[in-house]
C-alpha positions as CSV (number, residue, x, y, z in Angstrom):
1,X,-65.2,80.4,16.5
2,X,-62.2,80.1,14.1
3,X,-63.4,79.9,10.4
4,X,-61.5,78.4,6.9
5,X,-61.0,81.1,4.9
6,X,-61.3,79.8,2.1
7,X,-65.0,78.5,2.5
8,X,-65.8,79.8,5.7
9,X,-66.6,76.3,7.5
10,X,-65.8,76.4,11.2
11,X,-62.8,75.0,12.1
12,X,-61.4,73.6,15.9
13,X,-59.4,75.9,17.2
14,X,-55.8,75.5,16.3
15,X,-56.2,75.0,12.9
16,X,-55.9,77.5,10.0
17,X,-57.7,75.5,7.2
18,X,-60.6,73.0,7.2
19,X,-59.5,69.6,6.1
20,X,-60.8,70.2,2.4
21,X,-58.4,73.4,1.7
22,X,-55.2,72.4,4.1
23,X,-51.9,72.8,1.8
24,X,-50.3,70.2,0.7
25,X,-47.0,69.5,2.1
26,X,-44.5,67.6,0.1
27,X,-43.1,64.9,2.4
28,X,-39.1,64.2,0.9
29,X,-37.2,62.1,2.8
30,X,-33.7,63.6,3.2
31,X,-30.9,62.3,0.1
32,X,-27.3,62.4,-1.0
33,X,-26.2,61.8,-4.4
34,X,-22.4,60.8,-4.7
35,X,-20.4,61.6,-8.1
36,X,-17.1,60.6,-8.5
37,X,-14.4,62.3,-11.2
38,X,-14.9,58.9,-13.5
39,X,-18.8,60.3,-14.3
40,X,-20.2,57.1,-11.9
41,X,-23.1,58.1,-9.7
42,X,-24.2,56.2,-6.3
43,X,-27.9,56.3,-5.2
44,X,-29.2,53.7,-2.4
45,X,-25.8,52.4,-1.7
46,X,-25.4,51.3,-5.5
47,X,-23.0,52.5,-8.0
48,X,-23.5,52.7,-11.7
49,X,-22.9,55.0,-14.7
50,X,-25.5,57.2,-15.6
51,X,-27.0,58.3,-19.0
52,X,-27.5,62.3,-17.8
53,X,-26.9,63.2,-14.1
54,X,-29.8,65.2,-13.6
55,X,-32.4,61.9,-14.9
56,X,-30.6,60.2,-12.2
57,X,-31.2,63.1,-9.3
58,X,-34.9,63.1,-10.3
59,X,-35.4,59.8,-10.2
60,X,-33.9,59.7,-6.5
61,X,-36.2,62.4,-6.0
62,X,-39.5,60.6,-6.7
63,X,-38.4,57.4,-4.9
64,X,-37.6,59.4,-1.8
65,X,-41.2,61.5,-2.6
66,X,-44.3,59.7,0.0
67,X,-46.2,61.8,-2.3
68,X,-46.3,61.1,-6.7
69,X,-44.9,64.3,-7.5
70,X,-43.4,65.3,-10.5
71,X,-39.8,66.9,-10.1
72,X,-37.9,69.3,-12.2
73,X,-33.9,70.7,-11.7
74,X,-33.5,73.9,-10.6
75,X,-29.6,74.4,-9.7
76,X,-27.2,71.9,-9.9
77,X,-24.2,72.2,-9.5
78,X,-21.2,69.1,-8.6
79,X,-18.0,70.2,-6.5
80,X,-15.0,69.9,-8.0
81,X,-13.1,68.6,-4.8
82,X,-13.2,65.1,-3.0
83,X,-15.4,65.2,-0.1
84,X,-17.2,69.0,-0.6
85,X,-21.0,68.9,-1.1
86,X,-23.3,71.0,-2.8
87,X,-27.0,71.6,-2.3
88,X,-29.2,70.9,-5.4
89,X,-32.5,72.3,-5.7
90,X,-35.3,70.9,-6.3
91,X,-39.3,72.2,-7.6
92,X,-42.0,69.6,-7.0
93,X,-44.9,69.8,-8.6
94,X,-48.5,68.7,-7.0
95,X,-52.0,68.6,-7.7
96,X,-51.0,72.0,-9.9
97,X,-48.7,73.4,-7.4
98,X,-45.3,73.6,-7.2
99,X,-43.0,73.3,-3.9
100,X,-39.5,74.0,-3.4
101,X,-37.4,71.3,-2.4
102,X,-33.6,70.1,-2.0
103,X,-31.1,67.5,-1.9
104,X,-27.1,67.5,-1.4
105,X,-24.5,66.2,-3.6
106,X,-21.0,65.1,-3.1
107,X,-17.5,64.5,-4.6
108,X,-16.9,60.7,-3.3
109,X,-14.5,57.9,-5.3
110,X,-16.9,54.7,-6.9
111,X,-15.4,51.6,-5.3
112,X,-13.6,51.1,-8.7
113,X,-11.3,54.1,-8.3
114,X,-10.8,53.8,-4.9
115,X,-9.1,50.6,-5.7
116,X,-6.7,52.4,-8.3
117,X,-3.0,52.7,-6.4
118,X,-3.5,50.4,-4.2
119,X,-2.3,46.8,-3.2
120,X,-5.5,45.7,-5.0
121,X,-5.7,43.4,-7.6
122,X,-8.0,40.5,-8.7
123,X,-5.7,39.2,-11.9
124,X,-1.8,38.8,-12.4
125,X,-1.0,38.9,-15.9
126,X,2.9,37.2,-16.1
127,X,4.6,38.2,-19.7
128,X,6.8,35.6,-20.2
129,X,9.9,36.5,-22.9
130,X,7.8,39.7,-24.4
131,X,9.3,41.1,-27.5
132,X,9.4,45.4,-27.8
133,X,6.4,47.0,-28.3
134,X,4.5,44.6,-25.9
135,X,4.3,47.2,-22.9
136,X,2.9,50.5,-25.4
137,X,0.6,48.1,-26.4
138,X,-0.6,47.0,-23.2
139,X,-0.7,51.0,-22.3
140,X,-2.9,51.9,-25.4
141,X,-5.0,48.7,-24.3
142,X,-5.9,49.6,-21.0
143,X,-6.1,53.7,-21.7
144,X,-9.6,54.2,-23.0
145,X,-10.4,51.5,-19.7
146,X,-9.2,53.6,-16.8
147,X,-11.8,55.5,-16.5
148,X,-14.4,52.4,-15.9
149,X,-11.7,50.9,-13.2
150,X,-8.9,49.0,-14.5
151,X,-5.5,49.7,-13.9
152,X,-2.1,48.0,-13.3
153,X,-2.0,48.5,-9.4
154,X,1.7,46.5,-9.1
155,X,4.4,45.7,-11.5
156,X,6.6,43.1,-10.0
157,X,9.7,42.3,-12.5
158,X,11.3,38.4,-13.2
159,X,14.0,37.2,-15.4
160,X,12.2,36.6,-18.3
161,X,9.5,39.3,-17.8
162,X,7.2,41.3,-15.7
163,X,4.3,40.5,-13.8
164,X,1.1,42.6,-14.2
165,X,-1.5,43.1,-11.2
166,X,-5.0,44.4,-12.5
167,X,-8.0,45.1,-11.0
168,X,-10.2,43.4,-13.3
169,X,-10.2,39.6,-14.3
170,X,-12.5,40.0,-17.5
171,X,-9.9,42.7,-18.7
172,X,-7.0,40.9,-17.8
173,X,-8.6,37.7,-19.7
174,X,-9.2,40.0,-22.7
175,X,-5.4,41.4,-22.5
176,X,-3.8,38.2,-22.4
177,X,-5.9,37.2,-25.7
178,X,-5.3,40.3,-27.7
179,X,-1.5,39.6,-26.8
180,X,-1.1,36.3,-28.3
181,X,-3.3,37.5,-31.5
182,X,-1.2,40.7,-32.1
183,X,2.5,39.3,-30.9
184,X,1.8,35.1,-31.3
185,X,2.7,33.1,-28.9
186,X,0.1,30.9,-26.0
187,X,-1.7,31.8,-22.9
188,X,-2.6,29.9,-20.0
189,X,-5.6,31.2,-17.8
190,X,-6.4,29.4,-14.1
191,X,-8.3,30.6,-11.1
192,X,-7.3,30.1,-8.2
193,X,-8.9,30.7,-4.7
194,X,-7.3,33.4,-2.2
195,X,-10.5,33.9,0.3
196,X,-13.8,33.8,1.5
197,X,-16.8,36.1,1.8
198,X,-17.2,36.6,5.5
199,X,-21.2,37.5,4.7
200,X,-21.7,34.4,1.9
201,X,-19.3,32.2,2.7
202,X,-18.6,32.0,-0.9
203,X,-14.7,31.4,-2.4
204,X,-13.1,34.2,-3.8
205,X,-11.0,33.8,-7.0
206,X,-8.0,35.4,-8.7
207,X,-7.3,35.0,-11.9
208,X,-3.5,33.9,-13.2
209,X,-2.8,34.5,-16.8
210,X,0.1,33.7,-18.7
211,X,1.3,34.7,-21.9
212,X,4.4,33.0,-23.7
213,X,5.9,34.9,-26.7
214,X,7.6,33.2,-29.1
215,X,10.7,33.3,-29.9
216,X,10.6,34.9,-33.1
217,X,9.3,37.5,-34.7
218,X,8.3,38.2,-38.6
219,X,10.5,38.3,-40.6
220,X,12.4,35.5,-38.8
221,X,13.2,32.2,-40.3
222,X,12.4,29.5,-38.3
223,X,13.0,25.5,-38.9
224,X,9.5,24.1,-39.0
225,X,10.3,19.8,-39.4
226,X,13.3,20.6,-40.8
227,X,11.8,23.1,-43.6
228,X,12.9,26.8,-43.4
229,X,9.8,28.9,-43.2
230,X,10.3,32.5,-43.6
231,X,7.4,34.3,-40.5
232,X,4.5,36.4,-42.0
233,X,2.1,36.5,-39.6
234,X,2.0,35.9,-36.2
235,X,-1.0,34.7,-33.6
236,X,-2.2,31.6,-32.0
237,X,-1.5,29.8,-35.3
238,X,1.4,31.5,-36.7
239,X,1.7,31.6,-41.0
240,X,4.9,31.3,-43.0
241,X,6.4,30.4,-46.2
242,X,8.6,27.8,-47.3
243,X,11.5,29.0,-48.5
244,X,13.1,26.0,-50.4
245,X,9.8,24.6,-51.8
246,X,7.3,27.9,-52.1
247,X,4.4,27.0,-49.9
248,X,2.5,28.6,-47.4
249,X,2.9,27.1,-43.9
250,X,0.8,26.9,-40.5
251,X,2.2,25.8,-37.2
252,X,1.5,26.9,-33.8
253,X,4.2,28.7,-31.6
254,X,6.4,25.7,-29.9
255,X,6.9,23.6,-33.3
256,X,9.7,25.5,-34.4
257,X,13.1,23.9,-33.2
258,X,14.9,26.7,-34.0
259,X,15.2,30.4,-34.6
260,X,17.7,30.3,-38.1
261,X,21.0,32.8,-37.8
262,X,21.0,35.3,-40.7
263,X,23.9,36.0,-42.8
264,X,25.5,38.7,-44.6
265,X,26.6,37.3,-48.2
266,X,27.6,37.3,-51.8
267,X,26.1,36.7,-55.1
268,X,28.7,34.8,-56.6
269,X,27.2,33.4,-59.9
270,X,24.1,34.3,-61.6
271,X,24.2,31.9,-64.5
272,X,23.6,28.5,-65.8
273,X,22.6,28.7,-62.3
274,X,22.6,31.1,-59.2
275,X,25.3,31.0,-56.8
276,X,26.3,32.6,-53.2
277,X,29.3,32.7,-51.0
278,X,29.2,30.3,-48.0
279,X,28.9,32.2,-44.8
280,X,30.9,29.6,-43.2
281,X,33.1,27.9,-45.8
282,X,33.3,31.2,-47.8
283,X,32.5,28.5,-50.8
284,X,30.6,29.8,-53.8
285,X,27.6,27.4,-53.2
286,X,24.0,26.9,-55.6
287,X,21.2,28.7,-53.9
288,X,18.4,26.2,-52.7
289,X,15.7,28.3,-53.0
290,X,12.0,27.8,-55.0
291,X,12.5,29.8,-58.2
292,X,9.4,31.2,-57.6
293,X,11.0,33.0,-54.4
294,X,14.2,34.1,-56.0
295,X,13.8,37.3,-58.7
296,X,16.7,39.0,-60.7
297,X,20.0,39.0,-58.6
298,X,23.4,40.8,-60.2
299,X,26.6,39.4,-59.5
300,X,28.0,41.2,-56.5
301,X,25.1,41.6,-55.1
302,X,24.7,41.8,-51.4
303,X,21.8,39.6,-49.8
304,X,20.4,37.7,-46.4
305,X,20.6,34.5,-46.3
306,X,20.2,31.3,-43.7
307,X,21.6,27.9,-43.4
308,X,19.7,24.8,-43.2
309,X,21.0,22.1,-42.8
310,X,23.6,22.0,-45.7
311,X,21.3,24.3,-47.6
312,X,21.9,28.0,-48.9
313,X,18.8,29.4,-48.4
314,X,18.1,33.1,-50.0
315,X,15.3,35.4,-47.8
């Protein structure tokens, strides 16, 4: 009659070990851990960005373990190209032994970058009259984001600016605001529905932002209720200065009636009080300017200088 032997109990024929001294086996259910390039990692059909790659494979490991084993890395290594897999082993570690096992790994996209260059999008972003600098900016905005899913999939251009077609509506919220506080000018933001979830039955939504710059930039000198105000500072509430009476002014992009032409001109007297050619009349005419705004001008000198009305206005 067979016998353990270990403690020498008779054991049914068949079997190598009584019940008390059988080895353990590790039961691990078969697993696949998918990585993409942007550091993402997808474990039971859910993707999300990991802390440290191997904490994520071990914790796959114990919730596909029957038994509570401990786990520990052995090899790991990710392939470099879409679509390869690799075979990452595995030690678990039982009632003070240790078993060998395994689990694969692959090179898949997230289902953010596998929406990157396509006909995707979620958000239009429509630049209305953008001013230079607006497209390096918006570049430097969404760089450091790429790698979490945004991009511009589309660029569809208009008469008085392009259209942007992102992949995120927070982002493209975000954008539109950090425009108007860096450049001036308003946004608009609407949703508006495009579809339904076939599993839900819930609406689908993209998001339509527009930004209107102003017409101006700093620097400009703009007729604010018929006061020349020389642009400081730009943003939802833009700030100037009054040029005739020296004081600081607030108005909101859309109160300006116009944009003031700048001139080329003359001192043409500097004493009892100071004087420049007309840009029009070619008149010597008395600057209209706050004192506090004008410093020490020499005849002859050459100067800026706008028209307001009938004013000569100095900037």
């Amino acid at each position: 009659m067979p016998f353990c032997p270990k403690c020498g109990k008779d054991i049914p024929l068949g079997q190598e070990f009584c019940e008390e001294h059988a080895p353990v086996e590790i039961k691990l259910r078969p697993f696949e851990i998918a990585v993409c390039s942007c550091g993402r990692v997808r474990t039971h059909d859910r993707w999300f960005t990991p802390t440290n790659l191997e904490a994520s494979v071990l914790k796959a490991a114990k919730e596909h373990c029957q038994q509570r084993a401990s786990f520990r890395v052995e090899e790991l290594v990710v392939p470099e190209r879409r679509g390869e897999r690799t075979t990452c082993k595995l030690v678990a570690s039982y009632q003070g032994k240790e078993y060998p096992s395994s689990c694969t790994v692959r090179n898949q996209r997230c289902d953010k970058c596998a929406r990157m260059g396509t006909e995707y999008f979620t958000a239009k972003v429509q630049l209305r009259d953008p001013p230079e600098g607006v497209l390096e900016y918006i570049e430097s905005f969404l760089e450091p984001l790429t790698s979490k899913g945004v991009a511009v999939n589309k660029v569809e251009e208009t008469l008085r600016g392009p259209d942007l077609y992102l992949t995120h509506k927070s982002s493209a919220r975000q954008l539109g605001e950090k425009l108007v506080r860096r450049f001036g000018g308003a946004m608009k933001a609407s949703e508006q529905l495009f579809s339904r979830d076939k599993q839900t039955s819930k609406g689908l939504y993209r998001l339509n932002v527009v930004v209107q710059f102003p017409s101006f930039t700093v620097g400009d000198v703009v007729l604010v209720e018929s006061r020349a105000v020389l642009v400081t500072g730009l943003g939802k509430r833009c700030t100037g200065r009054d040029v005739e009476h020296d004081r600081k002014v607030v108005f909101v992009p859309g109160d300006e009636a116009e944009v003031l032409q700048q001139y080329k001109t003359t001192i043409s007297m500097v004493h009892p009080r100071l004087e420049a050619i007309h840009p029009v009349t070619f008149q010597s005419v008395p600057v209209r300017n706050h004192p506090a705004m004008l410093g020490a001008y020499e005849l002859g000198r050459k100067v800026k200088a706008v028209l307001a009305g009938k004013r000569l206005l100095i900037i």
